[in-house]
N, C-alpha and C positions, 0 to 999 in steps of 0.2 A: 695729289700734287702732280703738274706736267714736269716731263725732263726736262724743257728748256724755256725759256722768256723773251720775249722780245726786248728791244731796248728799249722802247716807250714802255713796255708794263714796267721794267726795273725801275727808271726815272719813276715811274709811279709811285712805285711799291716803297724806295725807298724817298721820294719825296727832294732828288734831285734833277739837273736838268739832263739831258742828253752827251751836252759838250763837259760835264763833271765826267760822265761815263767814260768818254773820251781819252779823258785825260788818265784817268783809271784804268784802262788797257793797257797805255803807251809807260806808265810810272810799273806796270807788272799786280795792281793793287787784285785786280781781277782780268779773269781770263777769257775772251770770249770765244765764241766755238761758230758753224757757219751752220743754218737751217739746211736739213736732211732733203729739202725739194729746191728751196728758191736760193737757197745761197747764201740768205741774209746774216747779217750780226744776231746772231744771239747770247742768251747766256746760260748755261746749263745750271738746275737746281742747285747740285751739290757744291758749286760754289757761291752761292748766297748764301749759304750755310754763316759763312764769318761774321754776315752781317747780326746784328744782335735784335735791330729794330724788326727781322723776319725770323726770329728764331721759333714763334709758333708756328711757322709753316713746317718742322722739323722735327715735332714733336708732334704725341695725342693729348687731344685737347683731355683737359682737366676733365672731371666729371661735375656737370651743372646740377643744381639743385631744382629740384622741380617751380617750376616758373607759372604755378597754376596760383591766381591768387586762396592763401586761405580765409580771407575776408572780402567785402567790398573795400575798394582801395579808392579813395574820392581826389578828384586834381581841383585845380583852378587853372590856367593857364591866360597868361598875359601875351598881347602881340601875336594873335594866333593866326593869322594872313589866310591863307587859304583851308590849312585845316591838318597841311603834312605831320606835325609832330603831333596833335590833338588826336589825330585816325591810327598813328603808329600805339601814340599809349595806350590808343583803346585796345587795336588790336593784341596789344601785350596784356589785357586783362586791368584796366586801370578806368575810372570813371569820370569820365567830367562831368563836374555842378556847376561851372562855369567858365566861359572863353570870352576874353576882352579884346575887341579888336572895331579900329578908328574907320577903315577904311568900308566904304557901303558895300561894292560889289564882290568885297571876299567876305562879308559878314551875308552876301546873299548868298554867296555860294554854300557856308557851315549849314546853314538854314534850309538849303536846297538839299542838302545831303542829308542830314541830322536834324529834322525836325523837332525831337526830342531834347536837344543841347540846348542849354541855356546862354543864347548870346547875348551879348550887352554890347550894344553900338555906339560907339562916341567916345570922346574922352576918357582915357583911362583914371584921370586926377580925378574924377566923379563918381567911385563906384567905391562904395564903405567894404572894407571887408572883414571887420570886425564882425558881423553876422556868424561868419564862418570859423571865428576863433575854436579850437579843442575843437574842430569836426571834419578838417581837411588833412591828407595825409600826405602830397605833395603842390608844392606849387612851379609852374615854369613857366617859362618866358626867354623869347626870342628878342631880347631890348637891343637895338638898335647904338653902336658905338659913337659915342658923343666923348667931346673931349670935359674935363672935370678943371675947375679951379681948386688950385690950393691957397688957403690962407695960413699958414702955417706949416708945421712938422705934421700935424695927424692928421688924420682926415675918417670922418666920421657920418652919422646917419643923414641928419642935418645940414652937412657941408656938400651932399649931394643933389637938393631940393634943383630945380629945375631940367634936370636929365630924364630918361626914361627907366633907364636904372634904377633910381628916387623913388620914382612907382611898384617897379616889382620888389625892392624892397621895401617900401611899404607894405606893398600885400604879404611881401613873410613875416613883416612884426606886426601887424593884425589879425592874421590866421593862425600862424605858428603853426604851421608844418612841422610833420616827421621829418621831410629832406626839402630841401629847392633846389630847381634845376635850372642853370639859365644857359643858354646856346648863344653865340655866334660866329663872326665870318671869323678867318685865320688871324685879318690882321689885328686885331684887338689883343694878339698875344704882344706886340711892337706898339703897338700905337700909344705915342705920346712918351715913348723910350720902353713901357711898359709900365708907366706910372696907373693907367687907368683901370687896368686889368688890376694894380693892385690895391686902387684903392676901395671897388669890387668888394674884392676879399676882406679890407679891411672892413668895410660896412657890413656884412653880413658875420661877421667875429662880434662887433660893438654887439650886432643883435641877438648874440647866443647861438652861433651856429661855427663848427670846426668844418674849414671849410678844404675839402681834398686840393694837390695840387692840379690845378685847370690841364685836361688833357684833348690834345686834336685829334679825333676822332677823323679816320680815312674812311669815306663813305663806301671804294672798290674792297673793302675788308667786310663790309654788312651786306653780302647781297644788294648792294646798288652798282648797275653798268653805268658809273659816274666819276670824274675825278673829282669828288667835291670832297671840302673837309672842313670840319664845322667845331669851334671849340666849346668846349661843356665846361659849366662849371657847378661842382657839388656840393650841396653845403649840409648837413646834418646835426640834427638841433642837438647841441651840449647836452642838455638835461638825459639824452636816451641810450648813450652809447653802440647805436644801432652802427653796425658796420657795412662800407659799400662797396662791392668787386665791378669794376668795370669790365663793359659786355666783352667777350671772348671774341678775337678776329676770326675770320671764316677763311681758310684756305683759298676757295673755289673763287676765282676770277668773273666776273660777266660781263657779257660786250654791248656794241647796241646791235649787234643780231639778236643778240637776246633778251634786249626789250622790243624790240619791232617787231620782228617772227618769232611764231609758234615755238616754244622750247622748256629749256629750263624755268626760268620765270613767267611765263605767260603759256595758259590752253592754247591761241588765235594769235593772226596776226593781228598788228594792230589797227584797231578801227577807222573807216577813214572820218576826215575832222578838216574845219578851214586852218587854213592857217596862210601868213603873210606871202609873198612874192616879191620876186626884185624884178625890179623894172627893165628892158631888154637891152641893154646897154651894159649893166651890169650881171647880164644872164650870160651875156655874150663872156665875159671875164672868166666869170666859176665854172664856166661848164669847161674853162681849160684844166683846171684844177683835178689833177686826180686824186681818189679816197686818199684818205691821212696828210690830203696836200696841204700848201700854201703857197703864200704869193710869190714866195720863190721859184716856184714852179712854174712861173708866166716868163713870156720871155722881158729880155731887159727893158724894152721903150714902154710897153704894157703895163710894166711893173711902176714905171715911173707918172705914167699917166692915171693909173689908178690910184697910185695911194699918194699922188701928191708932195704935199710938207713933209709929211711919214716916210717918203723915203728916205730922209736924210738922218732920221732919229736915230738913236744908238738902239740896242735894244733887239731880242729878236723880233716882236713884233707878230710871235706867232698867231694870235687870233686873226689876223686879216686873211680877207682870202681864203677862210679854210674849210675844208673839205674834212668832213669825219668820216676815217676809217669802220666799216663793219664788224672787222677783229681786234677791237679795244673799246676799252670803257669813252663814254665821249667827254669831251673836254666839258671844264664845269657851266651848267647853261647860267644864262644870264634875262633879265627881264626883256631883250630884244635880239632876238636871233639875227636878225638882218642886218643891224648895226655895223659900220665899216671894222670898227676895233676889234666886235668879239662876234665872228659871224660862225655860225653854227651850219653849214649847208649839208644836205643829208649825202648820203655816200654816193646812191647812184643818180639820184633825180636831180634837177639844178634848181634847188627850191631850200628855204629855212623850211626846218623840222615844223610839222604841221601842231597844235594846241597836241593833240591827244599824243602822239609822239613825246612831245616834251614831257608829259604828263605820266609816261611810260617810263621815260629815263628814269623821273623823279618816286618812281615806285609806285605813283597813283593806280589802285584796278581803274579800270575801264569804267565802270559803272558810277565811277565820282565826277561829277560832272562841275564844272565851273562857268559862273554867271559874268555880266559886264561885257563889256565891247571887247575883243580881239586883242586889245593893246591890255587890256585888263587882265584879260586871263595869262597872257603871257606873264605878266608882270606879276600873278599873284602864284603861277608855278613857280618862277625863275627867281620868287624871295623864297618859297621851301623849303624844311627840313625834307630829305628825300623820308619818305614814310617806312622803308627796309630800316634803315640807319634809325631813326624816333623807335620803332618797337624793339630794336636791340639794346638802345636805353632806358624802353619800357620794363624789358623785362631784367635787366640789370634791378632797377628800382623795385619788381616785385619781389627778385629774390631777396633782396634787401628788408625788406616791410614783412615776409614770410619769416626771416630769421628773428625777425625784433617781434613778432607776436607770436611765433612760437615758446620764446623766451620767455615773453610776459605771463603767457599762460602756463607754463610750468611752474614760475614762480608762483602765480596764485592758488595754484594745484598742490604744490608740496612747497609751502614756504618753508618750515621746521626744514626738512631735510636740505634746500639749499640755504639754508643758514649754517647747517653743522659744517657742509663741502664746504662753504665758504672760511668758518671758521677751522676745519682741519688744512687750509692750504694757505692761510695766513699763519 
């Protein structure tokens, strides 16, 4: 653990904005101390200690139970875009028999990488998965938040038909998984008041599954240099009593120095690759822009002529204009680096983050390559689960699936004697 944090890691860490920190100085709630070179705000370890939501940092982590599968562990996964959560399972030791995904030039990419996977192109409403019934032992999906009708008080398997959700639970009441795992963006914990998120839950209860409280996962806590945060939700079939520890956060912070150059995460620097350009007019703008900057940082008539209508919004407005610093994780990418709203420009060159960049953030090796037009591949990173963050849920799930058939086979092994234990502690 370092002695001290910047203010942007803390806003990170603990998931509020800057001007909260602020106000948290000046109320006494915390104390900030000045960097030992440049002078800056910081904040020293030992008092994030209060905070509860870092109190793993504080502590040694638990001891994990070995994350080696002891069987073949088989997925199906729905929505699977590019391939980041599918390549993270694997790497966690988990097996895909099948990835369903609508869109062609991310099903070229699975294909380009995994010729052995078995993709299905097209329609998700088109694919029986009944085949698979008693032979799958998880299923996921990245379903897309869609707002749900109620006609009534409950809401149920049925009253979900036309969503994408509808689907992946379909595919858990025709397979019947061990566990199902479904991910999305943040806001699906609010959307709709929080109605949708829970009627989610309720559907996958109708279908036999107790479903964990939905937990946002911070992707700078997996070894991803990213502020991304992706909600999971766990559901575990009734009939098994199989128990589920969510992955352990990681101490160790990473930046995008350390996705781009040779370090901690990567052998090399990073490969070169095409990627977009802004046009000289607005080269002219960012290259005012120092790292960690934004359009604040322009002067005032510049600022006005740039951004227009947007100057007058409420709001800070921070993606415009912005320059990502080298010593922090980068802001969360998006399907279009260049975009006025949510510009991604790299630290020192006056350029959006090149494909294989992006593809770095996101935890992709090097070696994973992505098909379609330039706009495509942006678009099939910047939907991603980062692939660090998918195998710390992998192997969450394996430990999981290790304790439920180690179980099982004891029981088959010595039933008599976990009969008496059972009956001497009733």
């Amino acid at each position: 653990m370092k002695p001290y944090y910047t203010v942007s890691e803390v806003a990170d860490m603990l998931g509020v904005t800057k001007e909260t920190l602020r106000r948290w100085d000046k109320s006494g709630k915390l104390t900030p101390a000045r960097h030992p070179i440049n002078n800056y705000r910081v904040y020293l370890a030992q008092n994030l200690a209060q905070f509860e939501r870092l109190g793993f940092m504080f502590h040694e982590p638990l001891p994990v139970a070995d994350e080696t599968p002891l069987r073949e562990y088989k997925t199906i996964e729905l929505f699977a875009g590019a391939g980041g959560l599918a390549l993270g399972l694997e790497k966690a030791g988990l097996s895909n028999v099948l990835l369903s995904e609508i869109e062609p030039s991310a099903c070229k990419t699975l294909r380009k990488n995994r010729s052995a996977w078995n993709v299905k192109e097209g329609d998700v409403a088109q694919i029986d998965f009944t085949p698979y019934r008693g032979k799958i032992d998880v299923v996921t999906g990245g379903f897309p938040c869609q707002a749900f009708s109620y006609a009534g008080k409950g809401f149920g398997f049925e009253d979900a038909r036309g969503t994408l959700f509808y689907q992946f639970a379909r595919a858990v009441k025709e397979s019947r998984p061990l566990i199902c795992v479904g991910e999305n963006v943040r806001g699906l914990l609010q959307h709709d008041n929080g109605k949708t998120i829970q009627s989610m839950i309720s559907v996958l209860e109708e279908l036999g599954y107790d479903v964990l409280p939905p937990r946002l996962l911070k992707a700078i806590f997996h070894r991803v240099p990213q502020k991304r945060e992706r909600v999971f939700i766990v559901g575990i079939r009734r009939d098994t009593g199989l128990l589920f520890d969510w992955p352990q956060e990681n101490k160790e912070l990473f930046t995008v120095k350390d996705a781009l150059k040779k370090g901690r995460l990567y052998g090399s620097n990073v490969p070169d690759s095409p990627g977009q350009a802004y046009p000289k007019s607005k080269r002219e703008v960012m290259a005012m822009i120092p790292p960690g900057g934004y359009w604040r940082d322009l002067p005032l008539e510049i600022q006005k002529s740039y951004m227009k209508g947007s100057f007058h919004l409420k709001g800070g407005k921070t993606g415009i204009a912005r320059r990502i610093s080298w010593d922090e994780p980068c802001l969360t990418l998006t399907c279009a680096p260049a975009q006025k709203q949510t510009e991604r420009c790299h630290p020192e060159e006056t350029r959006p983050f090149t494909v294989r960049e992006y593809a770095r953030i996101q935890t992709f090796p090097d070696e994973w390559e992505f098909a379609g037009s330039l706009t495509a591949q942006y678009t099939q990173i910047g939907n991603a689960v980062p692939v660090n963050l998918a195998e710390a849920m992998g192997k969450a799930v394996v430990r999981a699936l290790n304790r439920y058939h180690a179980a099982q086979q004891l029981l088959a092994e010595q039933p008599d004697t976990i009969a008496a234990e059972r009956a001497t502690i009733a």
